[in-house]
N, C-alpha and C positions, 0 to 999 in steps of 0.2 A: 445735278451739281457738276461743274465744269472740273477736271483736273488740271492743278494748278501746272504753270508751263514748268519745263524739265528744266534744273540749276546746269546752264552751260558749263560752270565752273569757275575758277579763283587764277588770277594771274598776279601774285605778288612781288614787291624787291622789297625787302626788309633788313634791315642792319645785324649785326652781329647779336644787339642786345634783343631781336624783335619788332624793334621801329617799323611801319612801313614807311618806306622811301618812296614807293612810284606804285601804282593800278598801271597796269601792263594797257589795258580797254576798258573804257568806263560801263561799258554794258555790260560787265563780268562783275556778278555784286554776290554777298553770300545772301541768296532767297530775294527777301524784300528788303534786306537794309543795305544802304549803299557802305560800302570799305571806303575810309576816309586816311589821307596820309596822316603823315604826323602821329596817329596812333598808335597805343601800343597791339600787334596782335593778340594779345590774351581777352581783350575786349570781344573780339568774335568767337573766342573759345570754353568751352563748357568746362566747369572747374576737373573733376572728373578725367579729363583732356589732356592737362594743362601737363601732367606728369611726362607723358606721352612725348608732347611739343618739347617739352625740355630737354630730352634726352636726344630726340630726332636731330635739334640745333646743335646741340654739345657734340654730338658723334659727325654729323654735319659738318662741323666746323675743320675738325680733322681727314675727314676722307674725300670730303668734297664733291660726293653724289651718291644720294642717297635716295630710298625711300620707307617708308613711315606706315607703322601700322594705320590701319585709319583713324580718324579724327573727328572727332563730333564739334562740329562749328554750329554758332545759334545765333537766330536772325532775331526780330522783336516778340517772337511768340511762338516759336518751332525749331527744334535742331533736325542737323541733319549729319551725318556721317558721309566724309568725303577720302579718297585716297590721294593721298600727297607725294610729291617726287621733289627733292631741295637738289639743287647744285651752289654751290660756293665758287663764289668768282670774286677775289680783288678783295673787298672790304665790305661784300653785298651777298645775300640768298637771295635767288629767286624759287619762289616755291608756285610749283602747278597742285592745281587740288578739283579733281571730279570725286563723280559717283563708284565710275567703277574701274577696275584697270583699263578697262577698253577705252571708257569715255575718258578717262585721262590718256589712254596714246593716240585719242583722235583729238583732244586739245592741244598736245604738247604740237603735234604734226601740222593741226590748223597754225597754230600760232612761232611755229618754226622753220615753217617751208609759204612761202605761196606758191601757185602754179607750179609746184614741185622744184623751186629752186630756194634754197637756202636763205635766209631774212637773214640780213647783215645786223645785228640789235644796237642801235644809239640809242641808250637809257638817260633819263636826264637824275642828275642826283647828285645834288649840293647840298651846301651847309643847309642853306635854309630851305633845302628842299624843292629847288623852282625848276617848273619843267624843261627849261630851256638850255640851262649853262651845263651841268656836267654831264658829258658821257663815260660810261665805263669801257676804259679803254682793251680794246685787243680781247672783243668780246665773241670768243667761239666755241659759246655753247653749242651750233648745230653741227659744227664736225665731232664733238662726242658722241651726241646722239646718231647721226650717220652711222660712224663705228662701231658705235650698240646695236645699231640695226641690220648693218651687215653679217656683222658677229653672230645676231641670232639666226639670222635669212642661212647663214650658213651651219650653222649650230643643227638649226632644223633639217637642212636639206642630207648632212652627216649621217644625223637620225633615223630620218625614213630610211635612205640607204641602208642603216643598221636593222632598220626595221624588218625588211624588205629580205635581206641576208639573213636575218635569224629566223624568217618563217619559214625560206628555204630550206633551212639546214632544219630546222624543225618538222618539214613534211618527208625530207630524206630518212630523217631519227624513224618517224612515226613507221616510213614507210620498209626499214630496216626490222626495226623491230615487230611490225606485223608477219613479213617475210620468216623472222627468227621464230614466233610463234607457230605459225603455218608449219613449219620443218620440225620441232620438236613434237605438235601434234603428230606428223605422218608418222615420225619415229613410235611414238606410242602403243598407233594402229598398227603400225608395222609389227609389234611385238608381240602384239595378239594376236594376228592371224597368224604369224609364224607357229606362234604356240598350240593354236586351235587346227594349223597344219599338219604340224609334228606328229596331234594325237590322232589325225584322219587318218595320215599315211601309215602309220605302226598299225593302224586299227586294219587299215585295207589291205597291206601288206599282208599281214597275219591271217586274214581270210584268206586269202588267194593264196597262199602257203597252206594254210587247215585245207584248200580243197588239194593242190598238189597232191599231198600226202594221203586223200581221200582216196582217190584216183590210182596211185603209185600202190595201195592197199588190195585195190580191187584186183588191177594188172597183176600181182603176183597170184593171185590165187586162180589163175587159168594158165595156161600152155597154149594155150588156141591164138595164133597173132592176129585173125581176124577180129576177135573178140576186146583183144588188149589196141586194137588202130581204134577206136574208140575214146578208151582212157587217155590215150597219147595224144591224141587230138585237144582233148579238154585240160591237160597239164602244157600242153605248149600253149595256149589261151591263155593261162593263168599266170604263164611263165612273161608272155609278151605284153598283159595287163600290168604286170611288177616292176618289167623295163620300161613302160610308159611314165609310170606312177615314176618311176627314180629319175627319167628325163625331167619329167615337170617340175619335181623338186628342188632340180637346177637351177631353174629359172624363178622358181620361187622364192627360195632362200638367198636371194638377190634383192627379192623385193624390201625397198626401206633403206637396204643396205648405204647407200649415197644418196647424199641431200638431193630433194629436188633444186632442179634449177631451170633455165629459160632454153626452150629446145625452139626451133626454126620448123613451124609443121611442115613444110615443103619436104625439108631434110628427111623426118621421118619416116615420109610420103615415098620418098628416092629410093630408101631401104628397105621398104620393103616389096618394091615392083617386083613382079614375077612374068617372065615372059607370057605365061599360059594365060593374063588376064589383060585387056590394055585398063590402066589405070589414066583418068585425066585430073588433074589438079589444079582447081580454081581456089585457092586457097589464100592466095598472096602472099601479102607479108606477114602474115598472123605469127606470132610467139606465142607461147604456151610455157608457163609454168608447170612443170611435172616430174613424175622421177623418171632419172634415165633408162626403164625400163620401158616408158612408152614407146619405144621401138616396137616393140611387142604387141602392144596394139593394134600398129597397122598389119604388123605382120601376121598378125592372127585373122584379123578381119579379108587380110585378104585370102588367104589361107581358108575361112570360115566360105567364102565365096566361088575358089575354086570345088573345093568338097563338096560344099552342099547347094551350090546356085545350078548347076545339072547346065542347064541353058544358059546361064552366066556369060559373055563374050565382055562388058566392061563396066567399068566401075566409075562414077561421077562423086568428087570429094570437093565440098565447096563451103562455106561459114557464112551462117547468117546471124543479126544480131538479134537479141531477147532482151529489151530492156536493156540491164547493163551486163547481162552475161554474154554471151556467143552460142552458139551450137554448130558443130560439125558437125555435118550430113557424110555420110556414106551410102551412094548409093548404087546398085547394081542391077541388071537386067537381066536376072538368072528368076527361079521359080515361086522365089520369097517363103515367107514363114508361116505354118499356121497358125489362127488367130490361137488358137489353144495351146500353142508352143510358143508363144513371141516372152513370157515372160521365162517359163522355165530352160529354155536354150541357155540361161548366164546361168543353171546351177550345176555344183561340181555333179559329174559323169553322169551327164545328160547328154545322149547321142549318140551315135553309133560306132563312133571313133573311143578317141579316150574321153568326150564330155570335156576338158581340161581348160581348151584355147578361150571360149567367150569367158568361162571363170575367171581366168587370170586377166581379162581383159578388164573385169568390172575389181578386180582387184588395184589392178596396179590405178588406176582414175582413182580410186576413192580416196588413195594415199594425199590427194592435195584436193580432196574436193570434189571430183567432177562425177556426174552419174551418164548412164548410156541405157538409150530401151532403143529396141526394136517396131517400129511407126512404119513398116512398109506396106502395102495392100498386096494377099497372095494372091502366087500366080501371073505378078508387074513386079516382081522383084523384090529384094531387102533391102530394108533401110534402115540403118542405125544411128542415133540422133546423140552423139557427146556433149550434154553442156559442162560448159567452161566457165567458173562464176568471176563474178566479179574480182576484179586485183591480180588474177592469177591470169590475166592474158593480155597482150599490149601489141601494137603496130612494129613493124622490124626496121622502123628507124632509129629503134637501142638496140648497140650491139648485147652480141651475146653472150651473158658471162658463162 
């Protein structure tokens, strides 16, 4: 069964009471029945309707363009609901009437414009209705419509602008307040380890004091100095283990203390050169979100390189990317790590020194995220692999706050 062709739509001029005056195109009909002058409209409209029409005229009359809920018009054996647009001119409506808002702004614009230039309208409409003698004078309905149409072309164009500035200012929010969250976290962390600090260092302290005084027990109960160079030996160990423990605590009780914010890796790279190693930095522009303790970082790493790389002469620092994280490589050309120590080297007082420097290394990273393992093959050196997660590191074409 064939679908019947699509209703182009309704071009009327009807009088104030309804009358139709003039069919704008005689192949504009409602359906299959032809719109005859002389009628009244309510002939084409479904009773139902009618309330509708009435109101749309009367308001019509005084505003003088309008448009109209839809309207259910009926041919010899079928209705159909069309969307109607009235303008008032003179002593006359003209009403457009499609299916849908579209197909009435592509009637209005067929029947308003040709070749894109404005139709000058000579309506004919006399007493007796004859298509020839009267025109309705000083008829420009297309410079409204223009006007309307600019209006919205700009209306919209406003919009997206506004659009466009509020997603802005919406990815800024989003990306403030992620930021805000991330720093509140580190603070958190920050208060527990402090606290789980507190209770190591009292705890180790207090040993290394219980042996002093072990020692200091024994030494008194000889005369013999050969005897007590012994005990003196092992009380100044304990003594210079207390002074470590109090150094490190410096730098710890630091840690948390100021927001992370965006450091220049280059920078931290600068500070912590040491003549004894050459350092090369292929690093670029990279930023890093972190706390300002990652100073520390390098300077432990490099520190961890001269002490323990034996054969060590220099160090290669460069960023590759993972996905959407980063990693920075650390790498050096000293003796490397054994497999059986690559992960315990990051726990506290592991090593021959004070144990301290990798701990506080994997400390102060965690405060915004980042972890670090040791991935070198022994014997070709150490290699320390930092990732960087996602958000927390960005190219240094944004300064630095």
């Amino acid at each position: 069964m064939n679908e019947s062709p699509r209703n182009p739509g309704i071009v009327l001029i009807c009088d104030f009471n309804g009358i139709i005056l003039h069919i704008y195109r005689d192949d504009f009909s409602i359906f299959s029945l032809p719109v005859n002058k002389g009628e009244h409209l309510s002939k084409y409209i479904k009773s139902s309707s009618k309330k509708t029409v009435t109101g749309f005229f009367s308001k019509l009359s005084s505003v003088g363009f309008l448009t109209s809920k839809p309207i259910e018009f009926i041919a010899s054996s079928t209705t159909e609901t069309l969307y109607c647009l009235g303008v008032r001119e003179l002593n006359f409506f003209i009403i457009f009437g499609a299916n849908s808002p579209t197909d009435l702004g592509e009637l209005i614009s067929e029947v308003l414009y040709s070749d894109g230039v404005p139709v000058d309208f000579s309506q004919i409409c006399s007493e007796n209705y004859s298509h020839d003698k009267t025109r309705i004078p000083d008829y420009q309905i297309y410079e409204d419509f223009t006007r309307l149409n600019n209006e919205l072309v700009n209306m919209n164009r406003e919009l997206a602008d506004a659009q466009v500035e509020i997603e802005m200012k919406s990815d800024e929010l989003n990306k403030e307040i992620e930021l805000r969250k991330q720093v509140e976290e580190s603070r958190l962390i920050t208060r527990k380890k402090l606290n789980i600090l507190s209770s190591l260092t009292r705890h180790d302290i207090k040993n290394k004091v219980t042996t002093i005084l072990g020692f200091l027990r024994f030494a008194q109960k000889t005369n013999d100095i050969e005897k007590i160079k012994p005990f003196l030996e092992k009380i100044h160990e304990s003594a210079k283990a207390i002074e470590h423990q109090i150094d490190f605590t410096k730098d710890y009780q630091n840690l948390g203390v100021n927001s992370p914010k965006w450091l220049r890796l280059s920078d931290m790279i600068i500070l912590a050169s040491n003549p004894a190693i050459h350092i090369i930095d292929d690093t670029g522009t990279i930023q890093i979100f972190a706390d300002p303790l990652f100073e520390k970082v390098m300077y432990n790493l490099t520190d961890n390189t001269i002490r323990h790389g034996k054969t060590a002469t220099e160090v290669y620092v460069s960023v590759t990317t993972d996905q959407d994280d980063i990693r920075i490589i650390w790498d050096d050309n000293g003796v490397g790590v054994p497999i059986d120590q690559k992960e315990m080297i990051f726990n506290r007082g592991f090593g021959k020194n004070t144990g301290l420097g990798l701990f506080l290394i994997r400390e102060v990273l965690t405060i915004t995220g980042m972890t670090i393992q040791e991935t070198g093959e022994p014997g070709r050196g150490a290699r320390f692999e930092i990732t960087v997660p996602d958000g927390m590191w960005r190219y240094g074409s944004e300064s630095i706050d």
